[in-house]
C-alpha positions, 0 to 999 in steps of 0.5 A: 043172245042177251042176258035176259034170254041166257038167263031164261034158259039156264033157269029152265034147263035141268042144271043143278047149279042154283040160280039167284032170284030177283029177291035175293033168295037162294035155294040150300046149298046140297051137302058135298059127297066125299069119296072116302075108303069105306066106299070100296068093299073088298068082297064083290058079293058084298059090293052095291052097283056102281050105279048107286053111287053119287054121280060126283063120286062114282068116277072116284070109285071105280078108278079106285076098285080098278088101282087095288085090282081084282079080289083073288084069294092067296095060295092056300086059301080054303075054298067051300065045298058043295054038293052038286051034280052027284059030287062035292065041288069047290072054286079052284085057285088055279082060275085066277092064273088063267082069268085075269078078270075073274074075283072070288065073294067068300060071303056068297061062295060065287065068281063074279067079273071085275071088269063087268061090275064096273063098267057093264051097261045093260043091253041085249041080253045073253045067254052067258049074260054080264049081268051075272057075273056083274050082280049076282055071282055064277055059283055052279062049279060043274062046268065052270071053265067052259062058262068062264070061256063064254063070258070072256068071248061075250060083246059085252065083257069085251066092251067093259074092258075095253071102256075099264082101258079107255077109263084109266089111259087118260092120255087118250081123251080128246083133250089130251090128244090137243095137249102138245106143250112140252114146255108146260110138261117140264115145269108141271113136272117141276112143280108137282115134284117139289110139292111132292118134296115139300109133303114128303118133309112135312109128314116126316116131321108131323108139321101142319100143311096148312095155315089160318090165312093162306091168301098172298098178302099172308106173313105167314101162309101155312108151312106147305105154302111157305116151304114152296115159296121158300123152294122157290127163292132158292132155285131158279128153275122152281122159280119160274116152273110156279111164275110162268105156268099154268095159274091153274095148275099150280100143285098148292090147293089142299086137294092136291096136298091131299092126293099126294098124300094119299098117294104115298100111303097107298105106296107104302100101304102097297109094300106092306102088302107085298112083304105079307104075300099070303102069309099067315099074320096076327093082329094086334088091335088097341082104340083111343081117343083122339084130340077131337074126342073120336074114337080111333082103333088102330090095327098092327101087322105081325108076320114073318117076312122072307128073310125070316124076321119077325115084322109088325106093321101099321096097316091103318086107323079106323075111326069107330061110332061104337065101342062095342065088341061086336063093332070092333069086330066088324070094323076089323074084318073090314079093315082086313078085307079092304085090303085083300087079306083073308081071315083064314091066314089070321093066326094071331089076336093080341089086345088089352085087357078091355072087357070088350076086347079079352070077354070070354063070351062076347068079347072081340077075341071070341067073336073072331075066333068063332070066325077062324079057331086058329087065331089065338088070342094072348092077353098083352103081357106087357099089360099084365105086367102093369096090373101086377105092378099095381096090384102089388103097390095098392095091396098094402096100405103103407104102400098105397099111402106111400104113392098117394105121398109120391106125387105131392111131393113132386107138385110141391117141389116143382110147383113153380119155375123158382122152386125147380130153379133152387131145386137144380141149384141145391141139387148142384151144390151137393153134387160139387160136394160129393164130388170134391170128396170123392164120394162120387165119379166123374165122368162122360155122361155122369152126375147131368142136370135133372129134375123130378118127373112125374109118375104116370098111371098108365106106365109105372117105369115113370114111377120107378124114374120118380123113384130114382131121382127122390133118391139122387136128389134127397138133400136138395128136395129136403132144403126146398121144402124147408124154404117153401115151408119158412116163405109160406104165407098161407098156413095150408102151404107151410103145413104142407110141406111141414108134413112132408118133411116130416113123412120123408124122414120117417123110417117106413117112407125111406124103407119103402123107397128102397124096397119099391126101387129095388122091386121095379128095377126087376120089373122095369127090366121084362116090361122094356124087353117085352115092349120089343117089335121083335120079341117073340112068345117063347122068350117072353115066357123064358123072361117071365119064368126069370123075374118070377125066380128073382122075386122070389130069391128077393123075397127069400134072401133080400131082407139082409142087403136091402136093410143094410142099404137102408140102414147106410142111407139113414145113418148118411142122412141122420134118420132114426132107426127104430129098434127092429126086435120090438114086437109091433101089433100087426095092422091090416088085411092079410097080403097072402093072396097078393103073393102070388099076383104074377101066377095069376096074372099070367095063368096063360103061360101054362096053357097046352099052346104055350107050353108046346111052344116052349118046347122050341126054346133054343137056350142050352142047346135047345134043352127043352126040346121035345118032340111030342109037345111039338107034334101036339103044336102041329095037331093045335094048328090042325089047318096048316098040318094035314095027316101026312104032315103029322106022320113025317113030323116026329122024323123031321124034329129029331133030324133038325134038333140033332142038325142044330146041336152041331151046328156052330151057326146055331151056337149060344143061340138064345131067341127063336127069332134069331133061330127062323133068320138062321135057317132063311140064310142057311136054306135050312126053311126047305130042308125042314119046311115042317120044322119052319111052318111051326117057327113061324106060327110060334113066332107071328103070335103076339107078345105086347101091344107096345107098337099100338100104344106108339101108333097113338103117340104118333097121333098125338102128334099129328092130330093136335089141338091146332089140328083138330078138324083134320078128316079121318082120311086125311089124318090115316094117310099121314099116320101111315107114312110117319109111323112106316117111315122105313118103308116111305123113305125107300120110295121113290117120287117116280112111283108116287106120281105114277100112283098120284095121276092114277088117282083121278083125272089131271089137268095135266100128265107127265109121258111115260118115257119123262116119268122113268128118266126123271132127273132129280133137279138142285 
């Protein structure tokens, strides 16, 4: 046949690949359709056909559906009930141990067919047809069993099985059944276990996988690309698996960098999931801006595992359009359901102060819980605790004017390598000084090189760390400013650091660097321990109970120690000290209302859930126990306790306190966490599965939102400004596996090439029996 008549019939068959024209003209190229998770919905009654996905994608789609499994509500799930056929009836948990097909829609309250939605291909029809349990969902729960019997007999469900099998066993295509190499296996193994390795380093630091130019004759190829060939000329096996295997099957494309990717964060996504098991869980939701101004909520876990221990995990990012409550709503629900979790078990909500997040009325937090009363929301106290902090320190104006002083004097005594360099000398000289008279210790770890760092709006520990070294470091600050002052050429430099010379040794500049420092320390203490992964609700309220005393002993018997060491400090330093009797004309707005800024704040503490809570703190020998606050906790929980377990609760706590009162175990106890992994050990949780129950609903309700805010710290590693067209997709697989790195350690290769051939087809697939002796090689 010749070109020309070759060229005549591809131009008139139905390909959709375009052809050049004789004038050099091409037809527009269709954009590329991308699978991406969203693509797979949970709830099968709010799935579209199979059908109705782009041909490209659609073999993507089912593998996937076919990896998570069917949708099977866990134990404990509450089903609806319906009036039919004279009596109330419902979908029964117990089906799904006898079905393995068999997926429950919560949207449509209907059983449908994993297998038959997948893979079913219309025919002749039946009486207990596919076609049913495929779209539109069997919803009669009469005689459900015996219909569930016929459909599992039927032609066509067997068939779709049968072709659900064939899809996934890749080695029983034609061409694998050709495939006999098993010289070729050995080094594909090789070479797909050293990208393997290679992806694994890679995440674990955040370094980029990909370069600008990665062609041969690159001098530098991307990290992934460099390492492999770093991998190469360091063993002679690797060497030769890339040299003399298939060119193309290499295991380097940025799609096989990706599905390895994707692949151990399923695996890690995968454990999560398993340690959750039907749990009942919070969430703890924060949304920020990434580097390519995308707006990206991340979603936290907060659970309590099987040995007791209170556990929060990052379950994904989510890339949001719209930051309204009712999308963050939405984009919540589906990430809990693309996971196979229900709201029912959702106990928790933990979230800033955001007006779309904390709103009374429409805010997430109501919207989520008119879906499940039982998930309740608690305001982030570590949050509180920062607008405390700022209200407190803008509420007077001398204050205020002291922190719009702070900053200035950080930018002017640093505003140049030279000035942070005489900074350090200055600061040196001094401390030899001090030294040499014996004014100051020496020792490991003591008097070390530092320099002034800067506050930051969001965090005021930064201020108090500002604080400190202004203080450390006054001499040394004070002789740069006189030399920025004497070199100054331009008279806005050198009359601005004569006025800063002149506000830093004022009286009110140094009284309120003490009383500030003094003030933040206290603070500083219960923001750091409320930023704890494992800090429960009960022991925050105890911390907030005791920085509120300690404000108010301050504020009480303070003045006399603070003005000493204020007065010591001006005497050192040759301050004048005003005559403190003089009477002085009172300026300003009074502060009055500003003195009870944490009572405010922190209104919360005194509601009915929290105070029932406390009643569970085991300080003192769990002093503050008390039976009936603790079985109104269980009439709160009104899901998890039914009737029964109201009555058998009052004996229950007054057995398990007088237990615990005589048990050393429990001895100078102090944390409800540590009280729940003493009772797993002890087996103590099935002597009082009540008792446990209400630990546990105390124990998943969020304090902070501290692990959020690190999940995006993480992100701004990840994505950078090098980085910034990285895909949504690309960008949630990599955070999951650096922030869960724990867990991403503890896998082993065997099962991320499991999950990674499992994917999609493969040019090439390892036999089972080289994937479980797999020797790691050197």
């Amino acid at each position: 046949m010749s070109k020309r008549t070759l060229l005549t019939y591809f131009s008139s068959s139905s390909s959709s690949t375009p052809l050049e024209t004789n004038d050099n003209t091409r037809q527009p190229k269709m954009p590329r359709v991308e699978f991406r998770c969203s693509d797979i919905i949970s709830d099968p009654g709010l799935r579209k056909p199979i059908d109705d996905y782009p041909s490209e994608i659609r073999d993507q789609v089912k593998r996937a559906y076919v990896l998570r499994g069917p949708t099977q509500q866990a134990l404990g799930f509450t089903y609806p009930r319906q009036w039919q056929s004279g009596e109330w009836r419902s979908f029964q948990h117990h089906w799904f141990g006898k079905y393995d097909w068999l997926e429950y829609s919560e949207a449509k309250d209907a059983a449908f067919c994993f297998y038959c939605y997948l893979f079913f291909q219309p025919g002749k029809p039946e009486k207990i047809g596919s076609n049913v349990f495929a779209k539109i969902g069997y919803e009669q729960w009469k005689k459900a069993l015996e219909k569930f019997d016929k459909h599992a007999a039927s032609q066509s469900h067997c068939n779709s099985r049968s072709n659900c099998d064939d899809f996934m066993n890749q080695r029983t295509s034609v061409a694998r059944k050709f495939e006999k190499h098993t010289e070729e296996e050995s080094r594909y193994k090789i070479r797909l276990t050293s990208s393997i390795d290679v992806a694994r380093f890679l995440i674990m630091q955040a370094d980029a996988f990909r370069g600008h130019d990665e062609s041969s004759t690159s001098l530098n190829k991307g990290t992934y690309r460099e390492m492999i060939d770093w991998y190469k000329d360091k063993v002679e096996t690797v060497k030769d698996a890339y040299n003399n295997g298939y060119k193309n099957c290499q295991m380097l494309s940025p799609d096989i960098q990706k599905d390895i990717t994707k692949a151990c964060a399923e695996e890690v996504t995968a454990v999560i999931l398993d340690e959750i098991h039907g749990r009942k869980f919070s969430v703890l939701i924060d949304e920020s801006q990434d580097v390519s101004i995308k707006e990206q909520m991340a979603m936290i876990l907060r659970f309590v595992n099987d040995e007791g221990k209170v556990m929060e995990r990052f379950l994904g990012l989510k890339h949001i359009e719209k930051c309204t409550s009712v999308a963050l709503k939405e984009a919540l629900l589906s990430m809990i359901s693309s996971h196979k979790l229900s709201i029912s078990k959702l106990h928790g909500q933990g979230y800033d102060g955001a007006s779309n997040m904390r709103g009374e009325f429409n805010g997430v937090q109501k919207l989520i819980h008119d879906e499940n009363p039982y998930a309740f929301y608690v305001h982030c106290f570590a949050h509180q605790l920062q607008l405390v902090v700022v209200a407190v320190s803008t509420s007077t104006p001398a204050i205020a004017d002291f922190f719009n002083y702070v900053p200035l004097i950080v930018n002017t005594v640093g505003a140049s390598c030279m000035r942070k360099d005489v900074l350090l000398a200055k600061h040196h000289d001094k401390l030899l000084e001090k030294v040499e008279n014996c004014e100051i210790a020496t020792g490991r770890g003591l008097n070390q090189e530092s320099s002034l760092a800067r506050p930051g709006d969001t965090r005021w520990g930064s201020h108090l760390k500002t604080l400190l070294r202004i203080l450390v470091m006054w001499e040394a600050i004070l002789e740069v400013l006189e030399i920025v002052k004497k070199d100054s050429i331009k008279p806005t430099c050198n009359g601005g650091a004569f006025g800063l010379i002149g506000k830093m040794k004022t009286f009110d500049f140094v009284f309120i660097l003490h009383l500030m420092i003094e003030l933040l320390s206290i603070t500083d203490n219960l923001s750091r321990a409320l930023q704890r992964k494992d800090q429960d609700i009960v022991e925050a309220m105890h911390l907030i109970m005791g920085v509120k005393e300690r404000l108010q002993d301050t504020r009480d018997n303070g003045w006399e120690p603070l003005f000493k060491r204020v007065k010591s400090f001006y005497d050192k330093n040759q301050i004048k000290v005003p005559n403190m009797d003089k009477e002085v004309n009172a300026r300003g707005t009074s502060t009055r209302r500003r003195q009870k800024e944490m009572n405010h704040r922190f209104s919360e503490v005194s509601s009915e859930l929290l105070v029932c809570m406390a009643a569970l703190n085991p300080r003192n020998s769990f002093s503050s126990f008390d039976v009936d606050k603790l079985v109104r906790l269980a009439e709160i929980y009104a899901e998890d306790f039914d009737v029964g377990h109201i009555l058998l609760l009052p004996s229950e706590l007054k057995e398990f306190h007088v237990h615990v009162r005589n048990n050393k175990e429990f001895l100078g106890c102090t944390e409800l966490s540590k009280v729940a992994e003493i009772m797993v050990k002890t087996k103590m949780n099935t002597s009082y599965p009540l008792v446990y129950r209400l630990i546990e609903l105390t124990l998943i309700l969020p304090v902070a939102t501290a692990s959020v805010e690190r999940v995006f710290s993480a992100m701004s590693l990840i994505k950078t400004d090098l980085c910034n067209k990285m895909g949504d997709e690309w960008l949630n697989d990599l955070m999951i596996c650096y922030v869960e790195k724990e867990i991403f350690r503890s896998i082993t290769n065997e099962k991320i090439i499991q999950r990674f051939e499992a994917m999609k087809k493969r040019r090439m697939l390892l036999t089972q029996k080289n994937i479980v002796n797999f020797q790691r090689y050197t």
